[in-house]
C-alpha positions as YAML, in Angstrom:
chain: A
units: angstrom
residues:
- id: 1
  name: UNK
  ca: [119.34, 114.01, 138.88]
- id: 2
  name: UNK
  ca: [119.24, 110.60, 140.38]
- id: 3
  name: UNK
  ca: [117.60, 110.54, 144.08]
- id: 4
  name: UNK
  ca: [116.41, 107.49, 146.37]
- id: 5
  name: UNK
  ca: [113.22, 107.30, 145.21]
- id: 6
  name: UNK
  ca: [115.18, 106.39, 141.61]
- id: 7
  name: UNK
  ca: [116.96, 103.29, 143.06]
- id: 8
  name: UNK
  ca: [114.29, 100.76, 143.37]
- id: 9
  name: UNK
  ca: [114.51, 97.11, 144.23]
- id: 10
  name: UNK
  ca: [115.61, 94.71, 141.07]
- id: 11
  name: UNK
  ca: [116.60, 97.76, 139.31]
- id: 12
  name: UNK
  ca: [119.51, 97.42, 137.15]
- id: 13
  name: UNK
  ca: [122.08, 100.47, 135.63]
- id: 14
  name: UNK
  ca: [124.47, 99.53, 133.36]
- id: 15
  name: UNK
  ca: [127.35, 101.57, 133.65]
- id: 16
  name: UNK
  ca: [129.47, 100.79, 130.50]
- id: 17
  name: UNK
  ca: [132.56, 99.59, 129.88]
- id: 18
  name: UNK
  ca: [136.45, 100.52, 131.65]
- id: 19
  name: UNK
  ca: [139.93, 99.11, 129.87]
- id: 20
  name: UNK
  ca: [142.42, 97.82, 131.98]
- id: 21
  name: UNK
  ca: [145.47, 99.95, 130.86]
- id: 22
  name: UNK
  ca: [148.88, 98.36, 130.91]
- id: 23
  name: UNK
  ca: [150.88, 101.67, 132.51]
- id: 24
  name: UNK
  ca: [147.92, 102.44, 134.80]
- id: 25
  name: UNK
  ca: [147.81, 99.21, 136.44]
- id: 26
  name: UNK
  ca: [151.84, 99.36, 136.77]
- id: 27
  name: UNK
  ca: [151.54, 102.41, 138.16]
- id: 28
  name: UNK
  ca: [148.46, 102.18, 141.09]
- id: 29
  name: UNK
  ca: [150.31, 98.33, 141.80]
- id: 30
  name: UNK
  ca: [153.86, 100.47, 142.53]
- id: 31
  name: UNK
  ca: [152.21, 102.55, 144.53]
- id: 32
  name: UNK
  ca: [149.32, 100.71, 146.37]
- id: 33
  name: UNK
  ca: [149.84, 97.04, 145.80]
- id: 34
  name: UNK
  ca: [153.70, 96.21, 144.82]
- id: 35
  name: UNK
  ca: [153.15, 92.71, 144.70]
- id: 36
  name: UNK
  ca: [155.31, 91.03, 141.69]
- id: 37
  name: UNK
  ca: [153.02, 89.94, 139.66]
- id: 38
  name: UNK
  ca: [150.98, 92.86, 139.21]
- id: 39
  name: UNK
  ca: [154.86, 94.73, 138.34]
- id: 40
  name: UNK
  ca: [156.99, 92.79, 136.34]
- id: 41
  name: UNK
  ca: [156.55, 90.65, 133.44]
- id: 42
  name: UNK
  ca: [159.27, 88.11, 134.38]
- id: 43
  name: UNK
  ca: [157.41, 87.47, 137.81]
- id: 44
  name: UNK
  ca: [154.13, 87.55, 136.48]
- id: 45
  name: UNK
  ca: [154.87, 85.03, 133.94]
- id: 46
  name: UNK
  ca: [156.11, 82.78, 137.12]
- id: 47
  name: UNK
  ca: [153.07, 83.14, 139.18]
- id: 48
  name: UNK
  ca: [150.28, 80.93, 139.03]
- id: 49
  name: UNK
  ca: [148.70, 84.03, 136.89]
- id: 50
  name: UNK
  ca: [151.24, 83.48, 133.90]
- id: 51
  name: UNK
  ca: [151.31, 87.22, 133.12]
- id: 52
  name: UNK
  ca: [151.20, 90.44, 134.56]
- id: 53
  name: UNK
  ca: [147.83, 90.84, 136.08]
- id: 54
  name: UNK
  ca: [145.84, 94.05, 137.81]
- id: 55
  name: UNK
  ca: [145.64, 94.58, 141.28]
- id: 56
  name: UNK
  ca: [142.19, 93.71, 142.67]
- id: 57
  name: UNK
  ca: [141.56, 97.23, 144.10]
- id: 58
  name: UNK
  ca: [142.68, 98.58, 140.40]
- id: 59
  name: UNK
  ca: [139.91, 96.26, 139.83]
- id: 60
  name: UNK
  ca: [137.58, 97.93, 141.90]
- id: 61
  name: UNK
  ca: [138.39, 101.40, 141.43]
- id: 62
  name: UNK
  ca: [137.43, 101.04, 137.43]
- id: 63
  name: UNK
  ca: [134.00, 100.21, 138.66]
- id: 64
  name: UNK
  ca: [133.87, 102.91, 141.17]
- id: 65
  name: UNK
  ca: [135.06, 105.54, 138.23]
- id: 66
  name: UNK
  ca: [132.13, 103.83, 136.08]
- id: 67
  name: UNK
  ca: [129.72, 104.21, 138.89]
- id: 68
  name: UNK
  ca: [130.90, 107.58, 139.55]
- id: 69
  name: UNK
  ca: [130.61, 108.88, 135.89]
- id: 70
  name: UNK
  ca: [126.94, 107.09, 135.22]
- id: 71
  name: UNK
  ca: [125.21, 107.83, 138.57]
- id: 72
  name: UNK
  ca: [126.97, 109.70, 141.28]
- id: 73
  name: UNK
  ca: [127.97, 112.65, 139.35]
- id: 74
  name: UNK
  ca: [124.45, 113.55, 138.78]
- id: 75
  name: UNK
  ca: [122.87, 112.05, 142.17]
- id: 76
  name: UNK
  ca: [122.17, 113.03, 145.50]
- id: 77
  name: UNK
  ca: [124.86, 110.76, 147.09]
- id: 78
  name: UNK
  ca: [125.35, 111.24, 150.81]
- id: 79
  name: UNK
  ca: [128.29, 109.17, 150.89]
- id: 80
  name: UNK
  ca: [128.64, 105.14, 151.76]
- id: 81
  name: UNK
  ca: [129.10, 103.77, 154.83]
- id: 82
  name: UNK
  ca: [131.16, 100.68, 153.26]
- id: 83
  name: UNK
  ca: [130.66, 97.79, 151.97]
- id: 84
  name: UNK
  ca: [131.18, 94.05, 152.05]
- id: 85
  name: UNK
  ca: [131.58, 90.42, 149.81]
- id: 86
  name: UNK
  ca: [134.03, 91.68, 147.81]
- id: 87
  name: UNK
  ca: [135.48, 89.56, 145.29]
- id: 88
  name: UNK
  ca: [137.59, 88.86, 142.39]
- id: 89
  name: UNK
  ca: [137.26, 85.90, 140.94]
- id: 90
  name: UNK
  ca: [139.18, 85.99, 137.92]
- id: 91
  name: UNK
  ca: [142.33, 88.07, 137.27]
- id: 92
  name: UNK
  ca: [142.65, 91.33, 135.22]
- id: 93
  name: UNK
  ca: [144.94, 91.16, 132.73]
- id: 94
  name: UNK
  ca: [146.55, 94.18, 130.58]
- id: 95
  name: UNK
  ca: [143.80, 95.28, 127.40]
- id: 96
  name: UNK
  ca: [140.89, 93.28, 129.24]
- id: 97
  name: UNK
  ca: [137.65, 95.61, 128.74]
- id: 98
  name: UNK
  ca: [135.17, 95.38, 131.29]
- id: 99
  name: UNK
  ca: [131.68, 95.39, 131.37]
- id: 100
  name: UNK
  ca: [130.26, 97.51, 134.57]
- id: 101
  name: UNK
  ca: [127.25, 97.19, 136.36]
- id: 102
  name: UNK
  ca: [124.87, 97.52, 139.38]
- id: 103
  name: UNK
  ca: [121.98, 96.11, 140.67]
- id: 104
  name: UNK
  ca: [119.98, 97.40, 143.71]
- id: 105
  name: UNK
  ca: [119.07, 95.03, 146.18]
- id: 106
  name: UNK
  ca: [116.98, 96.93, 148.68]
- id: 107
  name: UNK
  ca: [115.79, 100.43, 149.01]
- id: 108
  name: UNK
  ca: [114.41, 102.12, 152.48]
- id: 109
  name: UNK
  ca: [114.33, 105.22, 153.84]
- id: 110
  name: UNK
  ca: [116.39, 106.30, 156.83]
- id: 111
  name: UNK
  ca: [114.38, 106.06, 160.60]
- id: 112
  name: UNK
  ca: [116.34, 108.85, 161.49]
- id: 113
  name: UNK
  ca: [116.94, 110.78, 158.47]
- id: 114
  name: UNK
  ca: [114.28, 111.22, 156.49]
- id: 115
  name: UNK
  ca: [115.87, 112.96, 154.12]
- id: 116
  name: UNK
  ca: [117.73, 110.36, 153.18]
- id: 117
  name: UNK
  ca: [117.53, 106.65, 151.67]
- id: 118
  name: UNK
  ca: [119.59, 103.93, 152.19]
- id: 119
  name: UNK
  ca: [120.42, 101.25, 149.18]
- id: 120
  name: UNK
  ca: [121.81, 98.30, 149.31]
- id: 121
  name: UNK
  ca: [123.98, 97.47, 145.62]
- id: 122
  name: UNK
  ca: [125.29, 94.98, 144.01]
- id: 123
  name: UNK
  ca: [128.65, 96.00, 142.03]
- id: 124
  name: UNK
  ca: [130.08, 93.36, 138.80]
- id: 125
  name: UNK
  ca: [132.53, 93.92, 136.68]
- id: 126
  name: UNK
  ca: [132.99, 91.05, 133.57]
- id: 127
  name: UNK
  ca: [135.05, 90.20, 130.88]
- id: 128
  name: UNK
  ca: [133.00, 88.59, 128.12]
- id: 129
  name: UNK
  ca: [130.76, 86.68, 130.29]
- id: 130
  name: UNK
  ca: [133.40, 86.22, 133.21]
- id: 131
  name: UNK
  ca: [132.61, 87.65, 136.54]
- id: 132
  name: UNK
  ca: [136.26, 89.53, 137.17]
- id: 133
  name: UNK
  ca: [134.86, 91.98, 140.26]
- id: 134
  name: UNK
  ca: [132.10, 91.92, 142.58]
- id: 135
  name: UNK
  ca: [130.88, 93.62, 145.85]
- id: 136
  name: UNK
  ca: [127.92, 94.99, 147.68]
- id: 137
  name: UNK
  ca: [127.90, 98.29, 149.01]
- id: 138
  name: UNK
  ca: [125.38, 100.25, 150.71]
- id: 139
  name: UNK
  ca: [124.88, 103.68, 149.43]
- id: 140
  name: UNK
  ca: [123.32, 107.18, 151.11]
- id: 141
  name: UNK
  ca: [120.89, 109.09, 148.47]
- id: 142
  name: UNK
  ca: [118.95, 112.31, 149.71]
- id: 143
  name: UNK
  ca: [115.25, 111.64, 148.51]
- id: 144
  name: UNK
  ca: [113.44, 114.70, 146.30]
- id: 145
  name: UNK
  ca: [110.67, 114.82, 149.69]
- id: 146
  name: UNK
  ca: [111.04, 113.92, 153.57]
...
């Protein structure tokens, strides 16, 4: 089980790889993000994308599902307060299979929890060697001892 004390400073989990499928992307961009060019073919082939591309947050939520599956699953989460510097700066497109990953940036324990640490991570997502998702998030772990 992954704890606090597990998330050190500089470490890095990779959390393998997510496929940006065609009819999910359709279907989270009808219902979250009905923008054109994450819909239709015609009016993604118009935009400055040139084909029908994946809605950021579809973006994000194959990390999440990655991160989810690798660490928090098994983990002590407490939750996140949030996050912030998220990015995507290159489009998803249909078939693209990403490469998922964090890094921790900072590790301390909670003043007024003990019980609990607070982690500061780094979230990518590339295709091939190009940076498609990225975001820093700040995640509650219980630690194994107060």
């Amino acid at each position: 089980m992954i704890a606090y004390e597990d998330l050190t400073p500089g470490r890095v989990i990779e959390l393998g790889e997510a496929v940006a499928e065609r009819g999910e992307m359709v279907a989270f961009a009808e219902r979250y993000d009905p923008q054109p060019f994450h819909l239709d073919e015609g009016a993604a082939a118009a935009s400055s994308f040139g084909a029908l591309v994946a809605s950021g947050w579809y973006t994000a939520g194959l990390w999440m599902r990655r991160y989810v599956d690798t660490v928090l699953a098994d983990s002590t989460s407490m939750g996140s307060p949030g996050g912030k510097d998220m990015a995507w700066p290159a489009p998803v497109f249909p078939g693209d299979v990403l490469r998922c990953r964090l890094e921790v940036l900072s590790a301390r324990r909670s003043a007024t929890r003990p019980e609990m640490g607070i982690c500061e991570i780094r979230a990518t997502a590339h295709r091939d060697e190009q940076c498609v998702f990225s975001g820093t998030f700040t995640a509650l772990l219980g630690a194994r001892s107060s």
